[in-house]
C-alpha positions in Angstrom: 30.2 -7.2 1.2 27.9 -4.9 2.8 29.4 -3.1 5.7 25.5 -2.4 7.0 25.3 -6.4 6.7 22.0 -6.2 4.6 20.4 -6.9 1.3 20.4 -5.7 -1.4 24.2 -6.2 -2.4 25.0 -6.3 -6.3 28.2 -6.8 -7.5 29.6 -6.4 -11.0 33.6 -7.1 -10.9 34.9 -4.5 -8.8 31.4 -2.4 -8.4 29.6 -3.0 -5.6 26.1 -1.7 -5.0 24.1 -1.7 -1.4 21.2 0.9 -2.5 18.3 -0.6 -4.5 17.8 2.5 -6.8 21.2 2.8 -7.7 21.5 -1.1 -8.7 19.1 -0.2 -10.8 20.2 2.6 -12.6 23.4 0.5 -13.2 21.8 -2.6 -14.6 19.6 -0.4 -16.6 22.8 1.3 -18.5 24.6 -2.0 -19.0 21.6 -2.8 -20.9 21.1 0.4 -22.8 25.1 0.3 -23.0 24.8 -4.0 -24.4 21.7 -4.1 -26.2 22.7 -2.5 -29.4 19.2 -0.8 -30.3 17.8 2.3 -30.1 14.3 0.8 -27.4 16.0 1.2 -24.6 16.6 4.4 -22.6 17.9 5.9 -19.7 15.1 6.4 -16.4 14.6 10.1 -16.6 14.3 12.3 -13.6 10.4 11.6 -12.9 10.9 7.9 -13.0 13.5 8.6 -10.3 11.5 10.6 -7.8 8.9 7.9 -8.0 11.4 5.2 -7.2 12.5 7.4 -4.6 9.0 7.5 -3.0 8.5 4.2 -3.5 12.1 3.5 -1.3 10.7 5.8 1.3 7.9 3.4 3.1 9.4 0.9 5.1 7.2 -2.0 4.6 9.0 -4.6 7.4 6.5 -3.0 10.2 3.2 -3.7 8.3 4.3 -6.6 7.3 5.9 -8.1 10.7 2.2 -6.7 12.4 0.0 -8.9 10.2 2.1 -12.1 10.4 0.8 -14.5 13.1 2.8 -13.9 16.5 3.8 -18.0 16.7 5.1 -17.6 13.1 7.0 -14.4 14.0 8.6 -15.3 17.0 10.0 -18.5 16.0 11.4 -16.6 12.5 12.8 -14.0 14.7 14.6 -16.0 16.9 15.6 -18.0 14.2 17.4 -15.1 12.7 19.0 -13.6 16.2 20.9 -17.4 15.9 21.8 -17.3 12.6 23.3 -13.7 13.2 24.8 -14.8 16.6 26.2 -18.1 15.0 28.0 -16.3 12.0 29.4 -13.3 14.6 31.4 -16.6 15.7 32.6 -17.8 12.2 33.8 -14.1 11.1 34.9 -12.5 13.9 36.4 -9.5 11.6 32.6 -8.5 11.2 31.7 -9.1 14.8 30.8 -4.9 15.0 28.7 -5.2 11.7 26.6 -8.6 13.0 26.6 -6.9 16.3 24.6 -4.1 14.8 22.3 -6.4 13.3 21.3 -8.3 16.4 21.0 -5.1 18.0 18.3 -4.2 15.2 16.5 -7.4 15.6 15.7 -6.6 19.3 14.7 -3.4 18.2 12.4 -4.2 15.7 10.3 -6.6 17.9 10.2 -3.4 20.7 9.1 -1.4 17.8 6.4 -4.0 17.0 4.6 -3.0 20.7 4.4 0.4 19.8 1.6 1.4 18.2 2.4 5.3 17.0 5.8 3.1 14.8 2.5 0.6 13.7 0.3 3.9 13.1 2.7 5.9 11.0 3.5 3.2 8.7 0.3 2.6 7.7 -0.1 6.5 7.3 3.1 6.6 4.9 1.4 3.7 2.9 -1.8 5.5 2.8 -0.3 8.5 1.2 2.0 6.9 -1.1 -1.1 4.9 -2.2 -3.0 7.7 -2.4 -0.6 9.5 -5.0 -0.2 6.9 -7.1 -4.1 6.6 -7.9 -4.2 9.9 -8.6 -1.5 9.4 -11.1 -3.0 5.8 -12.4 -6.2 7.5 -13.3 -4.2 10.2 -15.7 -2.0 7.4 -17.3 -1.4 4.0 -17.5 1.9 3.2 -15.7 2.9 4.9 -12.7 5.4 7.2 -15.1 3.5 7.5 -18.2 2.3 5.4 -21.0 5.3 2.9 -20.4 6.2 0.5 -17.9 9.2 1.7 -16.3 11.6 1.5 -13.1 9.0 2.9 -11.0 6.6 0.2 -12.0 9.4 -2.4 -11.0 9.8 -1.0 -7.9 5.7 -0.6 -7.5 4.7 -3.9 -7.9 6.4 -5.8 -5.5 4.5 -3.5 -2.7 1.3 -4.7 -4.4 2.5 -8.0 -4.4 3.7 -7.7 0.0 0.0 -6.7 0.5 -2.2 -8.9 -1.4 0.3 -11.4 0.2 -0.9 -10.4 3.6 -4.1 -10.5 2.6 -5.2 -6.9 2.0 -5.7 -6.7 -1.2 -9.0 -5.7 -0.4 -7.8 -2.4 3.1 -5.4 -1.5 0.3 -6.0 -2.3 -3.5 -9.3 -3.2 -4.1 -10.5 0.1 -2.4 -8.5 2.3 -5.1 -10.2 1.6 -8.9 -7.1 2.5 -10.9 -4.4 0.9 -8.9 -7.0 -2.5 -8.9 -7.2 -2.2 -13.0 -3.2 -1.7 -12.9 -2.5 -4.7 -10.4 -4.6 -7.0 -12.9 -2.4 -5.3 -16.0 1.1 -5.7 -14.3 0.2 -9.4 -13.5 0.2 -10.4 -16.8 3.4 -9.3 -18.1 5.8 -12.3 -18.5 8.4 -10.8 -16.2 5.4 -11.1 -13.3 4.9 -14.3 -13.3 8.7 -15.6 -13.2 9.6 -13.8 -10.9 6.8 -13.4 -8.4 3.8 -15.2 -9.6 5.7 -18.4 -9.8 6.3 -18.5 -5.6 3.3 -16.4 -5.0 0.2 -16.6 -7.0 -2.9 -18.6 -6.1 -2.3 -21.7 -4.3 1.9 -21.1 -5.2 2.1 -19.1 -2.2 1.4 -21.7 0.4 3.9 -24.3 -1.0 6.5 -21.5 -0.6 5.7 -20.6 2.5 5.1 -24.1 3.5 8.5 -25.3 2.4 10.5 -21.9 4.0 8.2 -22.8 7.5 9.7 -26.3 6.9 13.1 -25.1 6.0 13.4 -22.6 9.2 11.9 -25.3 11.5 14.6 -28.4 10.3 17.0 -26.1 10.8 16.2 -25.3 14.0 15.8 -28.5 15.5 19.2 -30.0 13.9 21.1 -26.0 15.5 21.8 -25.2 11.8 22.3 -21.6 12.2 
């Protein structure tokens, strides 16, 4: 559905979405639009530049760097067959799967240089940087309430204590420490992330996607 042949897609009947902020946007007013009362509200135009900045830093080349190379390699490879073995099966998106290979290779050339390595770590800095400043004047990202922003902030927190620095990125910053221990207790959390990721959660997900990658590999299940 995604001409770019990428996640996120969303579709709604005949609305379909590729961009994460706009999905969104759009789930947000079917709720304000469904729910009937008078708690919900539009994101307002602050919310949206921080989900904008938030977009901005590319987290795939921190995170490929700190994954070990054996694990790496074999996902990546994994994924250049799955791409190459559904080119065959829809021919009519050969161009689109085409440009996805192409992206795979480039990524792992990316991966050797370190200035790509360098700058994303320097965009994460300053994004980090800004949003303690604005943690120690309020208590979500956008204000006093948990908003968009915060939805789109947490799962960065959650990609780096993953990787296990929590302590490089986190732990270093006083207010976006105190907010990470907030955020982790709202229900939402822990469905949705905490249930695969927290504690000892984490390796039995990765265990059984390791396992899942690996089966699939051996039987040519692409």
């Amino acid at each position: 559905m995604n001409p770019s042949a990428k996640l996120p897609v969303f579709q709604n009947g005949a609305h379909i979405i590729f961009d994460t902020i706009e999905i969104i946007q759009y789930v947000e007013r079917i709720s304000v639009v469904t729910s009937g009362t008078d708690d919900l509200s539009i994101t307002s135009g602050k919310v949206v530049e921080w989900m904008k900045k938030i977009q901005g830093w590319n987290p795939k080349f921190l995170t490929l760097n700190h994954i070990p190379d054996k694990y790496r390699h074999t996902v990546s490879k994994f994924i250049r067959r799955v791409v190459i073995a559904r080119m065959a099966e829809s021919p009519d998106l050969a161009s689109a799967y085409h440009r996805k290979l192409k992206e795979a290779y480039e990524t792992e050339d990316k991966l050797k240089n370190q200035e790509v390595l360098k700058c994303s770590r320097e965009h994460l800095i300053r994004l980090l940087d800004e949003v303690e400043i604005k943690l120690n004047e309020t208590k979500y990202l956008a204000g006093e309430e948990f908003t968009m922003a915060d939805v789109m902030l947490i799962p960065v927190l959650a990609r780096l204590v993953l990787l296990n620095l929590e302590d490089e990125y986190i732990s270093c910053r006083p207010s976006i420490a105190e907010y990470w221990v907030l955020v982790q207790q709202r229900p939402s959390y822990k469905k949705v992330v905490g249930k695969y990721f927290s504690g000892w959660r984490k390796y039995r997900t990765l265990v059984k996607t390791w396992c899942c990658i690996r089966l699939r590999s051996m039987l040519r299940r692409y």
